[in-house]
C-alpha positions as CSV (number, residue, x, y, z in Angstrom):
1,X,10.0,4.9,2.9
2,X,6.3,6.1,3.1
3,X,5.6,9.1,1.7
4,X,2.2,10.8,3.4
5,X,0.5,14.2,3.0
6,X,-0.1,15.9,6.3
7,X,-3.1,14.9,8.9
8,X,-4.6,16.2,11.3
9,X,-5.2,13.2,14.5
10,X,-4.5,10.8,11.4
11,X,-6.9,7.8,10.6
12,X,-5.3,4.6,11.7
13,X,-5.1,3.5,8.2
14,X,-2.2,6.6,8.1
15,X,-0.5,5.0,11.1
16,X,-0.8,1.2,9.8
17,X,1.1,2.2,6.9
18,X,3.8,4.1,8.8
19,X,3.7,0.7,11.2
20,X,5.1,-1.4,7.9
21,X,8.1,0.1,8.0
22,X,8.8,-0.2,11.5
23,X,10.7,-3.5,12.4
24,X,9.7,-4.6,16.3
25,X,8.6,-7.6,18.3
26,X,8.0,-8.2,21.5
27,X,10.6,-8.5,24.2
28,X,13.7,-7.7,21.7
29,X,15.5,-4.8,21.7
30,X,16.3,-3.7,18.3
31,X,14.1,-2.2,16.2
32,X,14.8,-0.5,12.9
33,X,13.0,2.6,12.5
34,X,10.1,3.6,10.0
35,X,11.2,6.3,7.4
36,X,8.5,8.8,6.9
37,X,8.7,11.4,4.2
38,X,5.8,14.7,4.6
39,X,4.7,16.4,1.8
40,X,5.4,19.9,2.1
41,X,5.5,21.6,-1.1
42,X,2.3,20.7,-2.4
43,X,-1.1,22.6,-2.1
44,X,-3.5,22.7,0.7
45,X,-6.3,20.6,-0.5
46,X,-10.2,21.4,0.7
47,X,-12.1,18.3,2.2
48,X,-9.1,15.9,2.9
49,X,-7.6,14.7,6.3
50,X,-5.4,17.8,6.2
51,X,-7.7,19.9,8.6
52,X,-10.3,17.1,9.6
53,X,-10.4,13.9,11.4
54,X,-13.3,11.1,12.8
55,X,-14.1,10.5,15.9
56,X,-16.5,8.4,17.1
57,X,-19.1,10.0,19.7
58,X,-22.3,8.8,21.5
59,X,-24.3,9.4,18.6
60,X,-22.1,7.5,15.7
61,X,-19.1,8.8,13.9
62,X,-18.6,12.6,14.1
63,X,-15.8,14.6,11.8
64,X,-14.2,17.6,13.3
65,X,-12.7,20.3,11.4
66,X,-10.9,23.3,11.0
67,X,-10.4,26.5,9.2
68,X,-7.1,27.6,7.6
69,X,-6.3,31.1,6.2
70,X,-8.0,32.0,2.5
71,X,-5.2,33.8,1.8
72,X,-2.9,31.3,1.9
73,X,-4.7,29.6,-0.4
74,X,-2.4,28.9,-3.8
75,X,1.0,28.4,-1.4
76,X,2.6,25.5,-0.1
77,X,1.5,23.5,2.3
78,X,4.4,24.4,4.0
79,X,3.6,28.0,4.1
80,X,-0.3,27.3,5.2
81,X,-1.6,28.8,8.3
82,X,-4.1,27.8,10.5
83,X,-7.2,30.1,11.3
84,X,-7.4,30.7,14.9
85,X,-10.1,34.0,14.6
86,X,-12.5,31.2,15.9
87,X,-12.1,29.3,19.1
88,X,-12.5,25.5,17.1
89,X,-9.8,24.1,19.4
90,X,-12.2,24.2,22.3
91,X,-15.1,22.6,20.5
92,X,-12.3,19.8,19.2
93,X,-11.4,18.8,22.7
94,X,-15.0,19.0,24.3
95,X,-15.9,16.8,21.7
96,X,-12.8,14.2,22.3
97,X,-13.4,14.3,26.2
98,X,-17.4,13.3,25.4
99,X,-15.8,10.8,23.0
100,X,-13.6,9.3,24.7
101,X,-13.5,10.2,28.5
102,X,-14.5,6.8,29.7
103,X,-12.2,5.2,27.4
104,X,-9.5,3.1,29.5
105,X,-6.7,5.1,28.7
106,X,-7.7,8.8,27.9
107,X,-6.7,9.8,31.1
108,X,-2.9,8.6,30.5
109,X,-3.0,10.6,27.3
110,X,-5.3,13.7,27.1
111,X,-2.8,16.5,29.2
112,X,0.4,15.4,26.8
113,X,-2.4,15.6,23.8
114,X,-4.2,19.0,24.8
115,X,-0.8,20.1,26.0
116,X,1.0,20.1,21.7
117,X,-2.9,21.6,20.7
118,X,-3.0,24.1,23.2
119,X,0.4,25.6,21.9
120,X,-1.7,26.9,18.4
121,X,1.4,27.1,16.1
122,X,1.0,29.6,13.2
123,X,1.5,26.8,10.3
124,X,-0.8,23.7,9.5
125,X,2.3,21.6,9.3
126,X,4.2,22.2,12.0
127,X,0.3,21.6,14.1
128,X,0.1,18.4,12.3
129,X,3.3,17.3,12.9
130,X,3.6,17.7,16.5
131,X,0.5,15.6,16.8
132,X,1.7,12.5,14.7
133,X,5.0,13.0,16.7
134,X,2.7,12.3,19.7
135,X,0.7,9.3,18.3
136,X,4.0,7.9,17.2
137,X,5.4,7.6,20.1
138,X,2.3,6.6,22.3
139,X,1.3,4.1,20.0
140,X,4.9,2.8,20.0
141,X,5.8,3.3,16.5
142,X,10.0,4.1,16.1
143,X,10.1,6.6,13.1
144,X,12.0,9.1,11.7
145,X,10.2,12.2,10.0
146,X,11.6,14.0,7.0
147,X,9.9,16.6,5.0
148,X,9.9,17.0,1.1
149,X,12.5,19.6,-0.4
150,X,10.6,19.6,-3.6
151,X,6.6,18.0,-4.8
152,X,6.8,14.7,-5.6
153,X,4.7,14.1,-9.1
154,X,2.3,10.9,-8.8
155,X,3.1,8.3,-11.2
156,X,7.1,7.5,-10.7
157,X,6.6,5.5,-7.2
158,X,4.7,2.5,-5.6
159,X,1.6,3.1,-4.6
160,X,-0.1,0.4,-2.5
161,X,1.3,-1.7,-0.1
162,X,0.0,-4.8,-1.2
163,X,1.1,-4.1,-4.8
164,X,4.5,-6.0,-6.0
165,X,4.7,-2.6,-8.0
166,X,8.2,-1.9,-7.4
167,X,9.6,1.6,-7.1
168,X,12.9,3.0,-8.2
169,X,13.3,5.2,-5.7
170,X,12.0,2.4,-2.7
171,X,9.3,5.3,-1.6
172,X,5.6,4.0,-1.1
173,X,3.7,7.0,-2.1
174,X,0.6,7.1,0.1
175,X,-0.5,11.1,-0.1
176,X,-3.7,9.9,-2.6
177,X,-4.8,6.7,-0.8
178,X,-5.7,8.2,2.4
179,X,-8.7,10.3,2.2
180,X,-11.8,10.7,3.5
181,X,-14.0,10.9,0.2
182,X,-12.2,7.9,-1.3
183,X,-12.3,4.7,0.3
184,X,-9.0,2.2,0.3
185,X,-7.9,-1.0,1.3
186,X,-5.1,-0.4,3.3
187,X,-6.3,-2.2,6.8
188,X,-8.0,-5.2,4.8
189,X,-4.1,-5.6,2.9
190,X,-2.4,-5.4,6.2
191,X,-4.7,-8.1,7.9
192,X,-6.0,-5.1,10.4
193,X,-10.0,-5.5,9.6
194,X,-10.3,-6.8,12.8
195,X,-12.0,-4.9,15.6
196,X,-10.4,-4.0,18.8
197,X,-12.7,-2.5,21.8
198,X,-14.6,0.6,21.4
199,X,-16.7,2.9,23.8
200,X,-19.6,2.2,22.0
201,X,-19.3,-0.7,20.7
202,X,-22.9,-2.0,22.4
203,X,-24.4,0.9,20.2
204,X,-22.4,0.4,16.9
205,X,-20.5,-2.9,16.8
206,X,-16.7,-2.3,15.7
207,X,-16.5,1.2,13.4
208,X,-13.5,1.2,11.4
209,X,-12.1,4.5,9.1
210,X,-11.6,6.7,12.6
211,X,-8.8,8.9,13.7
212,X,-5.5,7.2,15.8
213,X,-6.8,8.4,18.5
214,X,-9.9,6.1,19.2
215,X,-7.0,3.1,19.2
216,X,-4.6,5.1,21.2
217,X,-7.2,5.6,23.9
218,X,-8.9,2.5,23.7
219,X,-5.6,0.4,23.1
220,X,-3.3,2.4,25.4
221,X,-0.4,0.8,24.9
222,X,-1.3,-2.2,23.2
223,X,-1.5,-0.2,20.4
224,X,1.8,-1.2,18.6
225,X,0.9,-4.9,19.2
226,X,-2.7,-4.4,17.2
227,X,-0.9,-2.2,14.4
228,X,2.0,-5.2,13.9
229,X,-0.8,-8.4,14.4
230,X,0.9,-9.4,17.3
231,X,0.4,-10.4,20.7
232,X,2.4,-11.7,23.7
233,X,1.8,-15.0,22.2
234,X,3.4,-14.1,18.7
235,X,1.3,-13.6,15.5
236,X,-2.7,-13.4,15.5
């Protein structure tokens, strides 16, 4: 099981890790699902991947954010609610559709997308967690989403994929490792530091450490096949 704080349109380092977990090859027909376990008792914390994400734009990488309610600071996550005195949705999606609206698959994803933003729950998590339901499944990832019934202290679990750490309780915990002050090595331990076509790749080259969504639009479906290294072919 990985255990994840909540994101909001998740780096793909987030959805790598989930992808471990998740047992699939091409052409057969079971799969074993990934176990995912949210952290929803903790609390909110500023300048993490909670309320922000990366995109990349026509002038380089751009991070997108949003406000959540002051009051609510000190409660759990669970509990948090989103501040929607400010219309920051709109700016969010103008800034995906300059993104990414010549991107090959945008157009096969962006109503479903807009569609779970547009509905504005009250709470963080449940926002959050209606989007990573939607890059699950449209990435092609089988998983199964729990929440956390009480906080999980750092220190009794696994934490790093690559590590032969091994945890009592078989969770990896992940809620530290992804964050977007603090660098990690979760793509380069999977064998995913490897580019895949971007937009503006003739600007930049390949830029890694960006939201889901830049592989889910670029990819399309192929998505599943970069996260597990594989290709019709078998193994890259």
């Amino acid at each position: 099981m990985i255990l994840l704080s909540t994101a909001y349109l998740p780096p793909i380092e987030y959805l790598a890790a989930i992808a471990t977990q998740y047992s699939f090859r091409p052409g057969e027909s079971e799969t074993e699902a990934a176990l995912v376990s949210i952290e929803a008792c903790e609390h909110y914390q500023k300048q993490s991947w909670r309320t922000r994400c990366r995109i990349l734009a026509g002038d380089g990488p751009q991070e997108l954010t949003f406000p959540v309610v002051h009051e609510d600071y000190g409660k759990p996550i669970s509990r948090m609610r989103i501040d929607w005195g400010t219309d920051w949705l709109t700016r969010h999606k103008r800034a995906i559709v300059s993104a990414y609206g010549t991107s090959p698959y945008f157009e096969y994803y962006r109503d479903e997308l807009f569609g779970i933003m547009d509905r504005r729950p009250a709470f963080l998590l449940e926002f959050n967690t209606s989007i990573l339901d939607f890059l699950l499944r449209k990435t092609g990832i089988g998983a199964e989403i729990k929440f956390t019934e009480e906080f999980c202290r750092p220190g009794t679990m696994r934490t790093s994929l690559s590590s032969n750490q091994k945890s009592p309780s078989g969770t990896i915990d992940l809620r530290d490792a992804i964050h977007p002050k603090h660098p990690n090595s979760i793509l380069s331990d999977l064998g995913l530091d490897k580019p895949y076509w971007q937009v503006f790749s003739d600007r930049f080259g390949f830029v890694s450490g960006l939201s889901a969504i830049d592989l889910l639009f670029n990819e399309g479906p192929d998505s599943i096949l970069w996260l597990k290294r594989l290709s019709c072919g078998g193994p890259r």
